[in-house]
N, C-alpha and C positions, 0 to 999 in steps of 0.2 A: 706260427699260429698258436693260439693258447684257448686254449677248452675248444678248440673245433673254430674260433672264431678268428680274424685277418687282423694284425695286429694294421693300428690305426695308421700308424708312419709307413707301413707299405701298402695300406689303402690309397694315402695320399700321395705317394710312391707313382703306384700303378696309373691314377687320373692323369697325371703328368705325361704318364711316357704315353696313356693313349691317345692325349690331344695333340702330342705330335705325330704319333705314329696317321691320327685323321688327317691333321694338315700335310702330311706327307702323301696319301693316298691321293687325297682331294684335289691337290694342287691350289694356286689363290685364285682361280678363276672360276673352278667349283666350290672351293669355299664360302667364295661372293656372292655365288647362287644361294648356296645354303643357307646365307644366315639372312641373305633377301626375302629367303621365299618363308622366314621366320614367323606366325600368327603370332601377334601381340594379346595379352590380356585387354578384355573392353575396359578394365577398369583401370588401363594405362596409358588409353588411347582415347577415350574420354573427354571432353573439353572440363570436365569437373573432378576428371580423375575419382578415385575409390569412393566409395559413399562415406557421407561424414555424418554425424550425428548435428541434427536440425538445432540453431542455436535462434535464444530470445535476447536482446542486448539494450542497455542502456542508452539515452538519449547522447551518450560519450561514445556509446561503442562498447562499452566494459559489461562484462558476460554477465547474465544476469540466469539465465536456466539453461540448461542442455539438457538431450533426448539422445536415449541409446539406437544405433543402428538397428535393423530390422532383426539380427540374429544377437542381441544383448554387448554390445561390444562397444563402448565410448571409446568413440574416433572421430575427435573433433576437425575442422579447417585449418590448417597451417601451412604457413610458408617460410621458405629462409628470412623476411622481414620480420615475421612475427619472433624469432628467437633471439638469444641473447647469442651475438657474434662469437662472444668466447667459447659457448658448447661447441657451435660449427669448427671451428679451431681444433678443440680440442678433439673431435667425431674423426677429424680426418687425421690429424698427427696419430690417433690410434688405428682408426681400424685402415686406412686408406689412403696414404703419403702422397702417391701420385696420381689422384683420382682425377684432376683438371687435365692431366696428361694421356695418361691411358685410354685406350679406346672401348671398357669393358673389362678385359680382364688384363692382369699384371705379371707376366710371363717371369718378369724377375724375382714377385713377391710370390709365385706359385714352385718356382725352382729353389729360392731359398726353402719356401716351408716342406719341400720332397726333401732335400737334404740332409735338412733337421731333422725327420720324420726317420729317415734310415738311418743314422748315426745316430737316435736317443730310444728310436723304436717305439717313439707316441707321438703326437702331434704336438709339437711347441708353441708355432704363429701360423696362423692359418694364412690361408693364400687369396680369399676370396673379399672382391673388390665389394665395393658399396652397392654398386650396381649389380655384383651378380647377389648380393642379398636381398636386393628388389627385387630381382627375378621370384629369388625363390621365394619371398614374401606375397609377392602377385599371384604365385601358383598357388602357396601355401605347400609347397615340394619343400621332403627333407632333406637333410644333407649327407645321409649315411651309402646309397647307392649310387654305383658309378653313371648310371643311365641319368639320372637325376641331376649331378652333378654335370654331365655333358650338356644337360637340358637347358640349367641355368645359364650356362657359358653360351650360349646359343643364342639367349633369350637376351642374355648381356649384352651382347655383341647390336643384338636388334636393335635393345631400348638405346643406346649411342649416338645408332644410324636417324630412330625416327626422332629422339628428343635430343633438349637440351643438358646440359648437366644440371644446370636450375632444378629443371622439371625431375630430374632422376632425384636428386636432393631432397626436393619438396614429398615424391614418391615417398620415400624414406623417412622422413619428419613425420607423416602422417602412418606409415603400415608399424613403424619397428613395436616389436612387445616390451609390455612393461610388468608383465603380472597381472595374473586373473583374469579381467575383462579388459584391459585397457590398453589402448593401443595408440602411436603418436605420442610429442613429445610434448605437445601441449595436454593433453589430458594426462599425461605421466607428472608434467609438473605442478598441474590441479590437484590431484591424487595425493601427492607423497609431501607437496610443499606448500600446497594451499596458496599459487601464486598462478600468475600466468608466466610462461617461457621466455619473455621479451629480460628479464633482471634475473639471472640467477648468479648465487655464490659462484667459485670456484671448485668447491665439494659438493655442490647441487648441479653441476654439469657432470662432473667424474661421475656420479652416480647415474646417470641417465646417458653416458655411454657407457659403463657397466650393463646395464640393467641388461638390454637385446641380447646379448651373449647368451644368458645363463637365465632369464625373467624369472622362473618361477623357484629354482633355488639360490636367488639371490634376491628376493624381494623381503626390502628392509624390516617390514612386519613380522614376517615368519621366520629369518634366516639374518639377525641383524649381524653376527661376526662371516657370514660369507658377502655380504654386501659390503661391509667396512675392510672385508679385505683386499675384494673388488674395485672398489672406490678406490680405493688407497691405490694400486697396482696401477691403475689410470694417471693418478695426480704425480706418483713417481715420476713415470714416463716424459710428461708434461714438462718436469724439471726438465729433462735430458734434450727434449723435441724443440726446447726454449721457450714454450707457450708460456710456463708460469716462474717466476722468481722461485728460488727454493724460499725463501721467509716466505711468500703466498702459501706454498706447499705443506711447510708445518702447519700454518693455522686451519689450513681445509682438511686435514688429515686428524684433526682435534674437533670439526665440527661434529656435533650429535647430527645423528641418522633419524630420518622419521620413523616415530615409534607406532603408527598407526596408520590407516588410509582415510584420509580424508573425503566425507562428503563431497558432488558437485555442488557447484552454486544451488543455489532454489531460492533466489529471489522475486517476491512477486511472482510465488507461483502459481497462485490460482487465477491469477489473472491474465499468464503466459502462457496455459494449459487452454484457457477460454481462446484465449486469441487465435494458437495455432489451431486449435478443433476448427475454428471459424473460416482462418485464411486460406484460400487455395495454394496449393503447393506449388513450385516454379517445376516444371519440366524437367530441366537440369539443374544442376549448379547445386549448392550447399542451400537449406534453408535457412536465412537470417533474419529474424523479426527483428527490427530496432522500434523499441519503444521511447512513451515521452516521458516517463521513469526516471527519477534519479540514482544511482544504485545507493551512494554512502548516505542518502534520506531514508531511503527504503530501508535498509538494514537499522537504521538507529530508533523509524518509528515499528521496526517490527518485534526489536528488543521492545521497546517498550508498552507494547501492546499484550507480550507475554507478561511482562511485570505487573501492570495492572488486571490483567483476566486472575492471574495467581492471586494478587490480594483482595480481589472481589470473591470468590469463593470457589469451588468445587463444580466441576462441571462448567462455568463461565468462560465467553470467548470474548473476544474484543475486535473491533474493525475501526479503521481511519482509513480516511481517504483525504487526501489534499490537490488541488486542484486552482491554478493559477488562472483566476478568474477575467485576466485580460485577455486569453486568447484559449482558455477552456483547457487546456493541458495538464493531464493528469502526472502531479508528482511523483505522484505514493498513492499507492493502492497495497496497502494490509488489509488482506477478508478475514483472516485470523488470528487465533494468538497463536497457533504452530499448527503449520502446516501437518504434522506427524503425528501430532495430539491428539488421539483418538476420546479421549476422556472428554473431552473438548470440542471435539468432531471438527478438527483442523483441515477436514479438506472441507468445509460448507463455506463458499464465498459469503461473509455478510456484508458485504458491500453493495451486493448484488438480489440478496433476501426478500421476499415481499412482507413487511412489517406495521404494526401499527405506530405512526411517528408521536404518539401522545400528540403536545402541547407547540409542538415546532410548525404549525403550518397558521399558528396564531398571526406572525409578524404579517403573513401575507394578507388575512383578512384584515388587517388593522390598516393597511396599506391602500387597502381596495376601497374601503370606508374613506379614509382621505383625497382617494383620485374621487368618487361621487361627490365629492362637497357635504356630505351628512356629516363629519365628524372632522377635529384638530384634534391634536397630542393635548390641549390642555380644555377640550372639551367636558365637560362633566357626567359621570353616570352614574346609577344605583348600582352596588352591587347585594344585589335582594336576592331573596327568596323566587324565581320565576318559573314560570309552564308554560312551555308549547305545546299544546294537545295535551297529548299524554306522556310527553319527552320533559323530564324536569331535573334540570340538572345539578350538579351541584362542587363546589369548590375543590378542591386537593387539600386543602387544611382541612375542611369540614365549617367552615367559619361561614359569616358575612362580614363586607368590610364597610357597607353604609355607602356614601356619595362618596367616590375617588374620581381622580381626572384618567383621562383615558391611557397618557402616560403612564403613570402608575400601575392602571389594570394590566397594562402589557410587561412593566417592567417584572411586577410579584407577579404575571403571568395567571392572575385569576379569572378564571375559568365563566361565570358567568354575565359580566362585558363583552368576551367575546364569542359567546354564544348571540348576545341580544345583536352583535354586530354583523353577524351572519345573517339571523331572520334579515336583517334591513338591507343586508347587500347579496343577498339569495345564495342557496348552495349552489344552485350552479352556473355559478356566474365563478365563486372560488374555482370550481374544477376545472372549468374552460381557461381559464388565468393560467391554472398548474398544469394543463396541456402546452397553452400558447408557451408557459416555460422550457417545455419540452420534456416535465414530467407525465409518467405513464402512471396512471392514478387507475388501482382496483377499488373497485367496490362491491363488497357484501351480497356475492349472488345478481352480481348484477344490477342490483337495485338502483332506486333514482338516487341523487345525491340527496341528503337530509342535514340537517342542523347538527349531528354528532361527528361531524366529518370536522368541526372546529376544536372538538376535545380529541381528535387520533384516527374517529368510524372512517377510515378508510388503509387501504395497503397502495405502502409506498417502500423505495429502497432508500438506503445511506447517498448512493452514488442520486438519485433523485434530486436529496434535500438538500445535496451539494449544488448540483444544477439552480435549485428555487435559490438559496441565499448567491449565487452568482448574481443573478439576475440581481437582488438588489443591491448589493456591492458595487453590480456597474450602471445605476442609475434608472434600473427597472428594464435593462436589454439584458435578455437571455443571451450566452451561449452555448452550444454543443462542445459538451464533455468530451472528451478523446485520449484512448493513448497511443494511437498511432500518428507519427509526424505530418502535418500536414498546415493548410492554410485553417487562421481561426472561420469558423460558419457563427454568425451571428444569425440567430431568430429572426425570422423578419416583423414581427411586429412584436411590441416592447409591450410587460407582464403588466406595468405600471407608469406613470412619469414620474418622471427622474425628482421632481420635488417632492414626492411622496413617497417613495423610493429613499430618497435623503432622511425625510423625520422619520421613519421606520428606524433605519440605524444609526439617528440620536436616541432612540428609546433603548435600544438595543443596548448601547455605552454604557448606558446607566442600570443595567442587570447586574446585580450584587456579585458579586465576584466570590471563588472559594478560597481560603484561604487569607495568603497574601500576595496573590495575583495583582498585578496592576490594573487601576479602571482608567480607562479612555479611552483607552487604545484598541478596542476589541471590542466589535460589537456581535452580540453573539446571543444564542438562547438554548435552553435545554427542556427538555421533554420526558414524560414515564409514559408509556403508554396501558391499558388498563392490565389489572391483574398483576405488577407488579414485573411485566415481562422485558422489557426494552427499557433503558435507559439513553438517552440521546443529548448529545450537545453541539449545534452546528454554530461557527464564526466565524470572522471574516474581518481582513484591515483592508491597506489599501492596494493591494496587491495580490494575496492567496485567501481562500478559502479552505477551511478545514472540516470535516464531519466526523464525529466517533459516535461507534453503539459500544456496548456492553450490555451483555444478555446470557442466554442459554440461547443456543441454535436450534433445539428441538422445541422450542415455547415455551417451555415450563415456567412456571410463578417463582419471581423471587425474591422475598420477604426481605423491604428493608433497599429493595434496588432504585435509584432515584435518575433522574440527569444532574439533579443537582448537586448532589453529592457524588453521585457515582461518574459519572461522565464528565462532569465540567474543569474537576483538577485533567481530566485525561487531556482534553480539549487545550486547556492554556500549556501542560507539559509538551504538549503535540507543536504550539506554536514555537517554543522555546526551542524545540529541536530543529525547526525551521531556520533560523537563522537569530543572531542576537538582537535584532531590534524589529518593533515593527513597523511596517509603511504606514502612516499617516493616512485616517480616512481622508473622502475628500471632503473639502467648504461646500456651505450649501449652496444651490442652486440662487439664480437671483426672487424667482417667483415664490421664496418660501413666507410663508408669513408667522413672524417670530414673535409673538406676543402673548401676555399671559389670559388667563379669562376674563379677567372684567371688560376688554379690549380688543374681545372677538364679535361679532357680527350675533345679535342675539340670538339668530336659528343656531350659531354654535357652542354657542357655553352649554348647554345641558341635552342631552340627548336622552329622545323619551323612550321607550323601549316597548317595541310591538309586542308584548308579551303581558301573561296575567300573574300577578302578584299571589305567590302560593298560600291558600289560606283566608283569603283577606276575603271579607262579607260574612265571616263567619261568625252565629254569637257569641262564642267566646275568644277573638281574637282582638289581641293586646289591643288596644285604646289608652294618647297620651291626656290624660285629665286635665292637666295644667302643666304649662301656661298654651292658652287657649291657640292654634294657628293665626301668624300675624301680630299677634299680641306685641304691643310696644314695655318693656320691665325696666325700669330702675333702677340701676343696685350702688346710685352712689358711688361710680368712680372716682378716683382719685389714683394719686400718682404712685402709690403703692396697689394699687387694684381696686377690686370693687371691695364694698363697705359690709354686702350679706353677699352671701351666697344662692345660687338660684337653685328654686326649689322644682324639683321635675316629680311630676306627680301620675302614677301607672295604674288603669284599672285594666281587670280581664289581663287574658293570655296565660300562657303554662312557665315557671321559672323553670330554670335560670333563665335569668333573659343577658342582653349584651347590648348597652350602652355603646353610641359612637356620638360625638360631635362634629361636625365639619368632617364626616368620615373618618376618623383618628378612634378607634378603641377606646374610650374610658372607665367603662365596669366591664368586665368579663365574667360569668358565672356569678350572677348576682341575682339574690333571690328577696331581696325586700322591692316593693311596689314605690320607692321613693327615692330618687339621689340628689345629693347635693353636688350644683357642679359650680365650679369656681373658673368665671371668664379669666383672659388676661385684660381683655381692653372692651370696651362699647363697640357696636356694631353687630351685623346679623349672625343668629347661630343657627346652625342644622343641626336639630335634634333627631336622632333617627336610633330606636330599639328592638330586638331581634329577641321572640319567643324560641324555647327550646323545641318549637314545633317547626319551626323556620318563617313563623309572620311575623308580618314587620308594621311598625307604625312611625310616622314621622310627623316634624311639624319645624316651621321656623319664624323664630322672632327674633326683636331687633331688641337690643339693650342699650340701654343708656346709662 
């Protein structure tokens, strides 16, 4: 004895002689009783064995979030298939030679380690099988008292009789310690190597049969030369057991040790957190979400989604969602730009957000406009000064742009075309569309739908506007968005036909691009919504659909935040990450009718606009003086041009005023009552000029 206390090698001494001295007592026919009539732990008799920590998984299988046990303890699902066969190898040439043989416990490895134990007077090689470490793991029983240590051997002997060695195996894979909270050899190799179990090094298995021995003063963090000497003590072995070449041996005995604990996954977290709150839990068994998720997309658009919240400013998040529009399966779902980001408020799903979408719900009325027959892509409209009621609206640049084709108005995405195109195709008649898509459309207190619902006046989410540009992508058929595996659900009745559907995103193709983005291949549109708060850019080839916000989560104003600036570089980076090329919109439908305006059906060339021209009958609103409406002018063509110039003559109205031809800007900020405009060739011109109060006057004549 030493200080009062039993030295160890006659502790281990004494266990020996009493488990014969019991089998002696007992005989084998009471002993048969005994370890028959042995309770098993429920969590070893279990069809799911120990509780595991609830996992979320890739459309692959590959881990995407995990959830701690009920008492804070990451104890993932594993089995002998899930590791790397060399650990197993290596688990058994150390702690347990003849564990396929033994029936529990190892009478020859329990009489060598008494031995030892008396001839060195400490404990040298313990005696205790894999199994009776289950035991005691099952119990959570230590290994310092003799009653305890009878317990295990008891409980050994049990787990034998009722399993298999697999299942004792698999016990062991999932209970052993690894330090701190973590338990199993799968969350030990997440932990410490940032991998999953199935590949590890040679020196990355040494260590994780190290580790259970000794967890918490040999975890490589805190204790890295008792881990390295651990390690090493195993990889020796190995030489000697034959498991590893000595050349192997040197190099794993050279590998660096993890110098930190590695995060779990938290892939598409907030969308994993939504799902399991949502899903009823299985009775038994491990819980496993498999989602339609990609993990190495997820990860590359979540980098990226940090990168650009950071260079958009302080306090800004970012959201993408991508979603393969031929059978609605969501790829990638990023709500934030980190999760952790509290500056940021990284746990607010904005995918999910109810938001104002600005300017993104234009494509749809421009579409709807098309399915009535009132308007084509190269239809013509004012873009004037107008009033509905009391609602009057007004541009994102602050401008007018004069007579544009309707094209045009959707591509620079100006604002009051598609206002006038709403009064003609009714607000709710858009809302009932953006239902049938299977978007969920708030409005304002509830209110009826109104004309403001074409500049943003309505709350919608990212994952929504993803939904709306599906539909047109796939010919004007909605489908339901999903990220749980399953059969595509197509809408049953379609948002639009499919030939209007098509000229939508031709207009779309031809949306200015940032940068030096490719054009054609992407049709796609971006959005501010008011106040400077949302940024929005949704697009779409011939195959996925993508949507980005960038914002502040809490609403705030932010001076300078755009879609088109802000969002739309996010937008094309977002498809880049997608894959190197894009899929090819499709050809148009056969009933498209492809022609320019002089070659439209006259109700289509010009579209007159239910609306009142702001200002106009006023006495002092602008009046063109000359040349008269109609008026046929002269100006002497010839093959270098005309010979004078044509004189445009302005009474009344407030300067600056704003000159347009043929809808084209020619004076801007022009304050004399007279311009010279210089045709290129004979034929009709639209004169149309913009007072600084926003009245407008027009007139057109024919030159010769």
């Amino acid at each position: 004895m030493r200080n009062g206390k039993v030295n160890p090698g006659l502790r281990l001494a004494f266990l020996v002689l009493a488990l014969l001295v019991v089998a002696l007592l007992l005989g084998v026919r009471a002993l048969d009783r005994w370890v028959a009539a042995t309770e098993l732990p429920a969590a070893a008799i279990a069809p799911a064995g120990p509780a595991v920590s609830a996992l979320v998984e890739d459309r692959e299988g590959r881990l995407l979030r995990a959830y701690t046990v009920e008492n804070g303890i990451w104890r993932l699902p594993v089995t002998l298939d899930d590791v790397d066969p060399r650990f197993v190898k290596m688990l058994l040439a150390y702690e347990d030679r003849r564990f396929w043989r033994h029936g529990g416990i190892d009478l020859r490895a329990l009489l060598r380690a008494a031995w030892q134990a008396l001839v060195n007077g400490r404990v040298v090689s313990g005696g205790s099988t894999l199994t009776m470490q289950v035991a005691r793991l099952l119990e959570n029983s230590g290994t310092g008292r003799l009653g305890g240590k009878i317990r295990q051997i008891r409980l050994a002997l049990a787990l034998e009789r009722r399993l298999g060695k697999r299942d004792i195996l698999n016990l062991y894979l999932r209970l052993a310690p690894y330090g701190g909270n973590i338990e199993g050899v799968r969350a030990a190799a997440l932990v410490w190597f940032g991998k999953e179990a199935r590949r590890l090094t040679p020196a990355q298995a040494a260590l994780l049969v190290a580790l259970p021995q000794a967890p918490e003063a040999r975890r490589p963090d805190r204790h890295p030369a008792a881990a390295r000497r651990a390690r090493n003590r195993v990889i020796a072995r190995m030489v000697g057991a034959g498991v590893l070449p000595a050349s192997d041996a040197r190099t794993a005995m050279n590998e660096r040790l993890p110098a930190t604990r590695r995060p779990f996954p938290a892939r598409a977290a907030l969308a994993a957190d939504r799902l399991m709150r949502e899903q009823a839990r299985p009775t038994a068994g491990a819980t496993i979400l498999r989602l339609t998720v990609s993990r190495p997309l997820q990860a590359r658009l979540e980098q990226l989604a940090r990168q650009h919240a950071r260079a958009a400013g302080k306090g800004l998040s970012a959201a993408i969602l991508v979603m393969d529009h031929r059978n609605g399966e969501i790829l990638a779902s990023v709500g934030s730009a980190g999760l952790l980001d509290a500056t940021r408020r990284g746990f607010v799903d904005m995918t999910r957000a109810i938001r104002s979408p600005g300017s993104t719900l234009k494509p749809l009325i421009y579409g709807l406009a098309f399915d009535a027959g009132i308007a084509h892509p190269e239809t013509l409209i004012d873009d004037r000064p107008l009033t509905f009621g009391d609602y009057a609206p007004r541009n994102f640049d602050k401008r007018f742009h004069g007579t544009v084709s309707l094209r045009d108005a959707l591509r620079y995405s100006y604002n009051l075309p598609a206002v006038a195109l709403l009064s003609a195709i009714g607000p709710a008649r858009l809302v009932a569309r953006l239902r049938r898509a299977g978007v969920t459309v708030r409005l304002p207190g509830g209110a009826a739908p109104g004309l403001a619902i074409a500049l943003g006046g309505v709350g919608v989410s990212l994952r929504d506007l993803v939904v709306l540009y599906a539909a047109l992508a796939r010919g004007g058929q909605a489908v339901q968005a999903h990220l749980l595996p399953g059969a595509a659900v197509t809408m049953p009745q379609p948002v639009m036909s499919a030939e209007s559907a098509w000229q939508v995103g031709d207009i779309l193709r031809g949306v200015p691009r940032p940068g030096t983005a490719p054009t054609g291949a992407l049709a796609y549109k971006t959005g501010t919504s008011y106040g400077y708060r949302d940024a929005w850019a949704i697009g779409y080839d011939g195959r996925h659909v993508i949507g980005v916000w960038i914002g502040r989560p809490d609403g705030a104003s932010v001076p300078g935040l755009s879609g088109a600036k802000t969002a739309a570089p996010l937008l094309f980076e977002a498809f880049a990450r997608l894959k190197n090329r894009l899929d090819p919109l499709p050809p148009p439908p056969p009933g498209v009718l492809r022609v320019g305006n002089a070659a439209l059906p006259v109700p289509l060339r010009r579209l007159v606009v239910a609306g009142s021209a702001r200002g106009s009958g006023a006495a002092d609103a602008p009046e063109i003086a000359f040349p008269p409406e109609g008026a046929r002018v002269d100006l002497g063509f010839d093959e270098s041009g005309p010979l004078t110039p044509l004189i445009v003559k302005l009474r009344r109205g407030t300067p600056p005023f704003t000159w347009l031809v043929n809808g084209v800007p020619t004076a801007v900020d022009a304050r004399r009552r007279e311009v010279q405009l210089v045709p290129r060739g004979p034929g009709f011109l639209d004169i149309s000029v913009i007072d600084a109060r926003g009245r407008a006057a027009r007139r057109m004549v024919e030159l010769q």
